[in-house]
N, C-alpha and C positions, 0 to 999 in steps of 0.2 A: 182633147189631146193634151199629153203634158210638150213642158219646155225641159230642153237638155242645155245642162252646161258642157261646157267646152275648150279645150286648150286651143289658146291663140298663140301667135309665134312673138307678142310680147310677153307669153307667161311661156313660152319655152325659153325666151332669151334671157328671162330673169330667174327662171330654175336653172338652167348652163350656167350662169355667171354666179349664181350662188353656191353650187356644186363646187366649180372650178376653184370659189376663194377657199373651200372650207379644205380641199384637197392641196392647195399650193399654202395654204397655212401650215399645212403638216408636212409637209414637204411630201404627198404621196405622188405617186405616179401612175393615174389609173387613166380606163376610158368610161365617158358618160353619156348614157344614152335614155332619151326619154320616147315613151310609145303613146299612141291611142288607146281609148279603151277598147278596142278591138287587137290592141298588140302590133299594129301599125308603125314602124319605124319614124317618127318627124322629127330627132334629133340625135348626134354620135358625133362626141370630140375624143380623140386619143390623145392624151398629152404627151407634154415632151416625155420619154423615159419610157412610157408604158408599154409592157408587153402588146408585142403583135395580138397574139390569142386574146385579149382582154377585148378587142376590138370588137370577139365574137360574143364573147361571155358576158360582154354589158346588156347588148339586147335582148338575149337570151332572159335574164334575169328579169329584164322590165318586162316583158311578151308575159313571160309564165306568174308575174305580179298581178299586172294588168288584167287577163284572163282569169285566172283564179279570183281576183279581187281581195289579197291579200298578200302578205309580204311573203316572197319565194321562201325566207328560213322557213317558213312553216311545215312547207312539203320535204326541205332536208330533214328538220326533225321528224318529218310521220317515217322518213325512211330508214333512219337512223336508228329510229324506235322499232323497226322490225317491218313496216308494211310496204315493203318493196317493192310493193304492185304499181307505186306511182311512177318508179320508171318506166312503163310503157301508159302511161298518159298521151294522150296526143296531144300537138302542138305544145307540151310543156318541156323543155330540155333545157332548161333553168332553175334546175330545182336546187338551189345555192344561197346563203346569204346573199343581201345586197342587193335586191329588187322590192321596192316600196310602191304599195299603190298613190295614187292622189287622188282622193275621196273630197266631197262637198257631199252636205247635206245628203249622204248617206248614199251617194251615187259617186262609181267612180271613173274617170273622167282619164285615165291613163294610170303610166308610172314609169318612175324615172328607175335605172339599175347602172348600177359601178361595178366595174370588176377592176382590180390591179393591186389589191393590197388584201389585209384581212378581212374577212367576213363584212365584221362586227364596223370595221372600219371606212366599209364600202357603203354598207348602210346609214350608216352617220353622214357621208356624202351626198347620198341622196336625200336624205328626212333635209339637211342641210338646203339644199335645193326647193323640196318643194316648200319649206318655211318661206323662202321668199316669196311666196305669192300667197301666202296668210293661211294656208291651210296644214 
């Protein structure tokens, strides 16, 4: 039988508080949500400023990271590039910048997703984030 690693709620509080500085560095105003590798909800801050809607579109983002095991732009680009079919994906309705997985050794173990500013910008939040726990 293998061993599985796993998000504790010291490496959620030290991805929230890394996310949080790199977005109040910038002065953005987003919400940050990190999931299980099952897409599992275990963490959601809206900061001050941020759209309501973002509140939904963070999770959205990590769920469809998570699940896929790869960062959401991926599936904006396949759609963008034409294969449209990924809008009826189940369980995927994140198909956005701004959802990163959190990989160990080649397993991934969640991921954290931003919504509230640009893409490119959301995502730098989150990679932000999971750097504080070395990965």
């Amino acid at each position: 039988m293998q061993t599985k690693s796993f998000l504790q709620l010291a490496d959620l509080k030290k991805i929230a508080a890394a996310a949080e500085a790199e977005a109040l560095k910038n002065n953005w105003a987003v919400s940050i949500s990190i999931v299980d590798d099952g897409g599992h909800l275990l963490w959601l801050q809206r900061l001050d400023g941020a759209a309501p809607i973002s509140a939904q579109i963070a999770p959205a983002k990590a769920r469809t990271s998570a699940l896929g095991r790869r960062e959401s732009r991926i599936y904006e680009e396949m759609i963008n590039g034409g294969r449209v079919s990924f809008l009826s994906a189940p369980g995927l309705d994140g198909l956005l910048e701004g959802g990163v997985p959190i990989m160990k050794d080649g397993q991934c173990l969640g991921a954290v997703g931003v919504s509230g500013v640009k893409s490119v910008e959301d995502a730098q939040i989150a990679r932000a984030g999971i750097a504080a726990i070395g990965l």
